[in-house]
N, CA and C of each residue as an Amber inpcrd file, in Angstrom:
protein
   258
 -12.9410000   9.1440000 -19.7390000 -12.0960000   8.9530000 -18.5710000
 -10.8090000   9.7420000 -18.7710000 -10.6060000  10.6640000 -17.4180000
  -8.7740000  11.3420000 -17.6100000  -7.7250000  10.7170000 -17.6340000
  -7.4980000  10.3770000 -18.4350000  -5.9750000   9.5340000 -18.3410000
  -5.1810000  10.1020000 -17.3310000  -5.0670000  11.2330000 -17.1180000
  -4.5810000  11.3920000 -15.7720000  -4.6940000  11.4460000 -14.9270000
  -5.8400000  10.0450000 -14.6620000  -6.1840000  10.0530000 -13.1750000
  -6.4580000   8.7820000 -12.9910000  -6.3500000   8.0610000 -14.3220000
  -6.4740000   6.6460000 -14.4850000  -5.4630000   5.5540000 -13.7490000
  -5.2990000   4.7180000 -12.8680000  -4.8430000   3.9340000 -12.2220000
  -4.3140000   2.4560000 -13.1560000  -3.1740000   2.2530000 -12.9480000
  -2.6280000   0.8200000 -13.6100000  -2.4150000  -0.3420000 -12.5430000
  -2.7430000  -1.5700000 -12.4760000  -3.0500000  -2.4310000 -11.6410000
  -1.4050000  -2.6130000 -11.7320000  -1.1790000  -2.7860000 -13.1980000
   0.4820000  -3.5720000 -13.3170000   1.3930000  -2.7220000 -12.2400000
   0.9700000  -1.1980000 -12.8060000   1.9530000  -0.5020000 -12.1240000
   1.6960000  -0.3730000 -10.4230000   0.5130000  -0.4850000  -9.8710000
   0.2760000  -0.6960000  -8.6620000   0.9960000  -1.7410000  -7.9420000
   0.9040000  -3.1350000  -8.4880000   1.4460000  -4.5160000  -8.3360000
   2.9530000  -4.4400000  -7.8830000   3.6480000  -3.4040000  -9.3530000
   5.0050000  -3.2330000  -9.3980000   5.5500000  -2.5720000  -7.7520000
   4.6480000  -1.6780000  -7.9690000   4.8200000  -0.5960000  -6.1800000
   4.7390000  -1.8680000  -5.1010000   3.6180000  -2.1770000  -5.8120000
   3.1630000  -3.7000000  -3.9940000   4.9040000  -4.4240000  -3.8230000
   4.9850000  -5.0290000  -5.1580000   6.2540000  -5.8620000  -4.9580000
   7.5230000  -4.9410000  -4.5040000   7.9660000  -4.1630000  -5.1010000
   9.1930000  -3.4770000  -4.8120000   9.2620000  -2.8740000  -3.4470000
   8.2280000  -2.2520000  -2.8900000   8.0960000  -0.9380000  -2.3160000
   6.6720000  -1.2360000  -1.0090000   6.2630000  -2.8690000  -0.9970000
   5.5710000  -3.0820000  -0.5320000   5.1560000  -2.7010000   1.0180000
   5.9470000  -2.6600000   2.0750000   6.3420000  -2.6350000   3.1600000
   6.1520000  -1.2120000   3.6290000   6.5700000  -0.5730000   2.5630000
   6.4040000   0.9120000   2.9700000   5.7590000   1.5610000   2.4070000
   4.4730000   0.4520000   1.8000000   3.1420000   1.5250000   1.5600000
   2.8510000   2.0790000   0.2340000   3.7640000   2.4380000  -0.3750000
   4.4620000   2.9730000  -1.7580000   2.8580000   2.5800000  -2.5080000
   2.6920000   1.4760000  -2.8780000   1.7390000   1.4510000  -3.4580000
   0.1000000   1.7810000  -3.0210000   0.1100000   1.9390000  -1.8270000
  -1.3840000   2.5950000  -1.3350000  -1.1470000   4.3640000  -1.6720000
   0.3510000   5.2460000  -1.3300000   0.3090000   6.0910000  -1.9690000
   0.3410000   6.7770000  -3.5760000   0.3380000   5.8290000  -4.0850000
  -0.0590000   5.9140000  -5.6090000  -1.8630000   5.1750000  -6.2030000
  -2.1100000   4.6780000  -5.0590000  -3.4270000   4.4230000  -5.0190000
  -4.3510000   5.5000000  -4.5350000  -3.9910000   6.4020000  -3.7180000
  -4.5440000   8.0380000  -3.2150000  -5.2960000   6.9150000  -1.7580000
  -4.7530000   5.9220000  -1.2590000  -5.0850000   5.7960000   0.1940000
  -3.7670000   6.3340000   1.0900000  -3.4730000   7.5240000   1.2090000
  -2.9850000   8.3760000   1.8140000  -2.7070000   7.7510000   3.4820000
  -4.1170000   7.7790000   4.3980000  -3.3990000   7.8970000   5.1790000
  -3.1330000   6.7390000   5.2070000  -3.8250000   5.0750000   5.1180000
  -3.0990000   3.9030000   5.2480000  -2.0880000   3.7340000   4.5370000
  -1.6220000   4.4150000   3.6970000  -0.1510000   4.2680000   3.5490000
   0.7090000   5.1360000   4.1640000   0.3960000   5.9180000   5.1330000
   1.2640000   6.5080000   6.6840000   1.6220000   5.8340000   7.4830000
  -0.1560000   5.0890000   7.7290000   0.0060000   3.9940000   8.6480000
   1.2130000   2.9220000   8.6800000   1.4020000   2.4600000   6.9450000
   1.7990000   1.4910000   7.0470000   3.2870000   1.3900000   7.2430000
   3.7160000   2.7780000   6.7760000   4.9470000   3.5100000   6.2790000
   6.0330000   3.8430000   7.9800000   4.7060000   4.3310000   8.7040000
   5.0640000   4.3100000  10.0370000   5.1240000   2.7850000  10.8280000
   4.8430000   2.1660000  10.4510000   4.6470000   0.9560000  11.3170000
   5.9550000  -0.0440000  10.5170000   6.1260000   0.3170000   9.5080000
   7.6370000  -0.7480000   9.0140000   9.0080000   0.2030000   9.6500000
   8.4640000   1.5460000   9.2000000  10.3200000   2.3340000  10.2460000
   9.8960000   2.2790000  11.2830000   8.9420000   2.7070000  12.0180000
   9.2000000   1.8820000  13.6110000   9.5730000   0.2860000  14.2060000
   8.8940000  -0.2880000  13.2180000   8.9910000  -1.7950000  13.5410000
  10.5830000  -1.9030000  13.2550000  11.2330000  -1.5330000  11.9810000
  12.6060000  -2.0740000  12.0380000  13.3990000  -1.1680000  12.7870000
  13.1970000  -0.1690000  12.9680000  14.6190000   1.1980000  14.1560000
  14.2920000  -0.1380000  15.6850000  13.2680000  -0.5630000  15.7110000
  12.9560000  -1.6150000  17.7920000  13.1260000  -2.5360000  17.3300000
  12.9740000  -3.3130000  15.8170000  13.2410000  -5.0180000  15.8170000
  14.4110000  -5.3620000  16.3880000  15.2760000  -5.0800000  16.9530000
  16.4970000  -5.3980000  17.5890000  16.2830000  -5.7870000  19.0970000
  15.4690000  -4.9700000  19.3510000  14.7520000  -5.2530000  21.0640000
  13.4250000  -5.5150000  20.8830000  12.7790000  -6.4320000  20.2190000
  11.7160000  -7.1870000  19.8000000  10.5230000  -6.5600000  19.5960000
  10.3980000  -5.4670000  20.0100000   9.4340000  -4.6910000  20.1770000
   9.0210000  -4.6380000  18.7390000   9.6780000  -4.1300000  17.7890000
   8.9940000  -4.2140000  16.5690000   8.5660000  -5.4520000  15.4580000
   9.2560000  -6.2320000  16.0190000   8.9570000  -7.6610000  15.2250000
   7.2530000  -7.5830000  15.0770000   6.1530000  -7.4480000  16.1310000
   5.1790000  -7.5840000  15.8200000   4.5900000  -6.4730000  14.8020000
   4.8990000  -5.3310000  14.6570000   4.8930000  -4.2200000  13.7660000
   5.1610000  -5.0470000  12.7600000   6.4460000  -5.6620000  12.0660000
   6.2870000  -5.8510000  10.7970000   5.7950000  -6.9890000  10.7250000
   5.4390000  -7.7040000  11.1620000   4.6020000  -9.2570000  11.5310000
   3.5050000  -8.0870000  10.3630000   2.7020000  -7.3290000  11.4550000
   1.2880000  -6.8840000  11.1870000   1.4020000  -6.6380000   9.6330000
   2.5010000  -5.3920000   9.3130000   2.6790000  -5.1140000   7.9050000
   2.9410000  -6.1230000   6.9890000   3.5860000  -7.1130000   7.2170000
   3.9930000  -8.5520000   6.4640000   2.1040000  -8.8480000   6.1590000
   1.3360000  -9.3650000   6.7450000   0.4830000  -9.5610000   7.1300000
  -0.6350000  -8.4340000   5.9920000  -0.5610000  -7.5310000   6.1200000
  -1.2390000  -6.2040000   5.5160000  -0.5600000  -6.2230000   4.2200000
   0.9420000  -6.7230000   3.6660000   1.2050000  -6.5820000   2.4560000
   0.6560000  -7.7740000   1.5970000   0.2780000  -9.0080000   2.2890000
  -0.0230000 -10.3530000   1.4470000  -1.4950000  -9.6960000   1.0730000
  -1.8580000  -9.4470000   2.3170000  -3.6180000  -8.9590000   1.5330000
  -3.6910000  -8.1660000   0.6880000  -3.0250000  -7.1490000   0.4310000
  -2.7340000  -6.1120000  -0.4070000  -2.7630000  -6.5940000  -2.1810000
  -2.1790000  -8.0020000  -1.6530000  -2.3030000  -8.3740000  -3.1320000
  -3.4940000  -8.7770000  -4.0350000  -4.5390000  -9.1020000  -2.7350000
  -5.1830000  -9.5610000  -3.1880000  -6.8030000  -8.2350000  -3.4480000
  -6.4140000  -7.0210000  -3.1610000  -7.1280000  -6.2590000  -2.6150000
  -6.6380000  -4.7890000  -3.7750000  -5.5460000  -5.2930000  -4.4260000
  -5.0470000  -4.2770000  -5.3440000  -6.2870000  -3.6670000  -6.6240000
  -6.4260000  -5.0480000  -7.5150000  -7.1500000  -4.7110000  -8.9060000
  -8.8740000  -4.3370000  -7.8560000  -8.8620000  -4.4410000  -6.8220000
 -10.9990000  -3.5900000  -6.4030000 -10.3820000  -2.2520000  -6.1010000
  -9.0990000  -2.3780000  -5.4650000  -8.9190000  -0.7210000  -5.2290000
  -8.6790000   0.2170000  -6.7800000  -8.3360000  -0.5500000  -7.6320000
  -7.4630000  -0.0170000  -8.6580000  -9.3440000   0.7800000  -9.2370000
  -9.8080000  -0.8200000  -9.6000000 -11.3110000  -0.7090000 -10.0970000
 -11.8870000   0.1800000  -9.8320000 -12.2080000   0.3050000  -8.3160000
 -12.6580000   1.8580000  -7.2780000 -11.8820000   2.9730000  -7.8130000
 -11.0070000   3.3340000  -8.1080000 -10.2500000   4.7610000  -8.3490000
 -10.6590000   4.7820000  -9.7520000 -10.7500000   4.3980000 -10.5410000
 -10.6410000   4.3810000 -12.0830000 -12.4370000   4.6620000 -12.2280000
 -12.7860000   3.8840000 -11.3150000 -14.9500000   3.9850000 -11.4130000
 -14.8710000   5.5920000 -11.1230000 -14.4120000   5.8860000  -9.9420000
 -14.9870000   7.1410000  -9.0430000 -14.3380000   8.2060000 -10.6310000
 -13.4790000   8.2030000 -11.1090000 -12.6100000   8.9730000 -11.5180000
 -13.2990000   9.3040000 -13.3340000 -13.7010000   8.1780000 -13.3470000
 -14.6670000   8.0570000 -14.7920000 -15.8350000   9.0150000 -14.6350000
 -16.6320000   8.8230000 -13.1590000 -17.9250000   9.4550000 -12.8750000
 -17.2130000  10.7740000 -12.7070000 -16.4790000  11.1180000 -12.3130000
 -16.3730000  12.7180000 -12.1260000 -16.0850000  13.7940000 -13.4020000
């Protein structure tokens, strides 16, 4: 396996917690575009949360970061499998 291509759950976790909201950790996971998605949907949601419009935006992302936690170590597993076979 390349160690440099090898994935750390801790350090994934660390991204989820700190940096959660804005995806940070799906882009160190190489899910690219859902972490656009998600990245776009927290700065839009907070520039309109003032005129309510975005409250449901980060509702959704609030929502998308709890699962995240639980969804981290199969993604981690998946990158580290694919990455072994190649």
């Amino acid at each position: 396996m390349n160690d440099a291509t090898t994935k750390s759950v801790g350090l994934a976790y660390l991204f989820w917690f700190l940096f959660g909201g804005l995806g940070i950790h799906r882009f160190y996971l190489g899910r690219t575009k859902s972490a656009v998605v998600m990245l776009l949907l927290f700065v839009i949601g907070t520039l309109t949360a003032g005129v309510i419009i975005g409250v449901p935006m980060l509702a959704v992302v609030l929502i998308w970061w709890m699962i995240d936690a639980f969804l981290i170590p199969g993604i981690v597993g998946q990158h580290n499998m694919a990455s072994q076979a190649a």
